[in-house]
C-alpha positions, -999 to +999 in steps of 0.1 A: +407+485+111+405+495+145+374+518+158+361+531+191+331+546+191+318+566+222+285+570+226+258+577+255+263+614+259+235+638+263+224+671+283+220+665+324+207+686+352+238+692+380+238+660+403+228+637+374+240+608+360+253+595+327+268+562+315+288+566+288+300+531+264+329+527+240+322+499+214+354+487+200+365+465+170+393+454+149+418+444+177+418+420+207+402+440+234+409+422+267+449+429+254+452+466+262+442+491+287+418+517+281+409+558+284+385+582+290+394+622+283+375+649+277+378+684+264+360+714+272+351+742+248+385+762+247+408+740+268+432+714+261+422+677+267+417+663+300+424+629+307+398+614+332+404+577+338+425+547+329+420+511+335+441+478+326+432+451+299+415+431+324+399+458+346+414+448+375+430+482+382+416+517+376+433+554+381+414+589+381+421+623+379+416+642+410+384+660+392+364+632+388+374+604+420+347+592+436+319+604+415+332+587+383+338+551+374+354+532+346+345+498+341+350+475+307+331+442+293+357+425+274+333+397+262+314+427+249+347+443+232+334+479+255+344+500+278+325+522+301+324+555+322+295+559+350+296+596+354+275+605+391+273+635+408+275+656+373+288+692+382+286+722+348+325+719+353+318+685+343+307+696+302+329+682+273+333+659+244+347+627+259+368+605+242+378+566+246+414+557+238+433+529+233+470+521+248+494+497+232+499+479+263+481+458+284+484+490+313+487+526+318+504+550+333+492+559+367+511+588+379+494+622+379+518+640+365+522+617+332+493+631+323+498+670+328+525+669+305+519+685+272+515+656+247+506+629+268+477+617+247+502+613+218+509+577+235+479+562+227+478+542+198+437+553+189+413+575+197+377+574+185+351+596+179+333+617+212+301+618+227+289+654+243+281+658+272+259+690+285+255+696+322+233+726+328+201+733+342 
């Protein structure tokens, strides 16, 4: 059975940092690229990172480059998202997902489509993140 577990969330003062972790089991990790989204209280879900099965390539959304990075251990089956820089536009449940292939799509636009989430395979549970002071 395949589950991803996000964890790591908590409440922050603006300009603080977070590191969020994904534990994973019940498929080959290193085999498939990985996602971070997130979704605010009323809005639709926003994807915020990709990265490739052997985290040599990464892709971000415009709202988050340079102040976030996603990283993955895949002797440790989990992925990772530093979050720096934390802004109160910044609050949401964020999510880890899992593609059926070994990369991801990295054009913008793929992923302001209605739907787009629908092609990942998983999704596991989320971890909150509060950034207020």
């Amino acid at each position: 059975e395949v589950q991803l577990q996000a964890s790591g969330g908590g409440l922050v003062e603006p300009g603080g940092s977070l590191r969020l972790s994904c534990a994973t089991s019940g498929f080959t990790f290193s085999n498939y690229a990985m996602s971070w989204a997130r979704q605010a209280p009323g809005k639709a879900l926003e994807w915020v990172a990709s990265i490739n099965s052997v985290g040599l390539a990464t892709f971000y959304s415009d709202s988050v480059k340079g102040r976030f990075a996603i990283s993955r251990d895949n002797a440790k089956n989990t992925l990772y998202l530093e979050m720096n820089t934390l802004k109160p536009d910044d609050t949401a449940v964020y999510y880890c997902g899992k593609w059926d292939e070994t990369d991801s799509p990295r054009d913008h636009l793929f992923y302001e489509e209605d739907g787009w989430s629908d092609e990942l395979d998983y999704w596991g549970l989320g971890t909150q993140v509060t950034v207020s002071s």
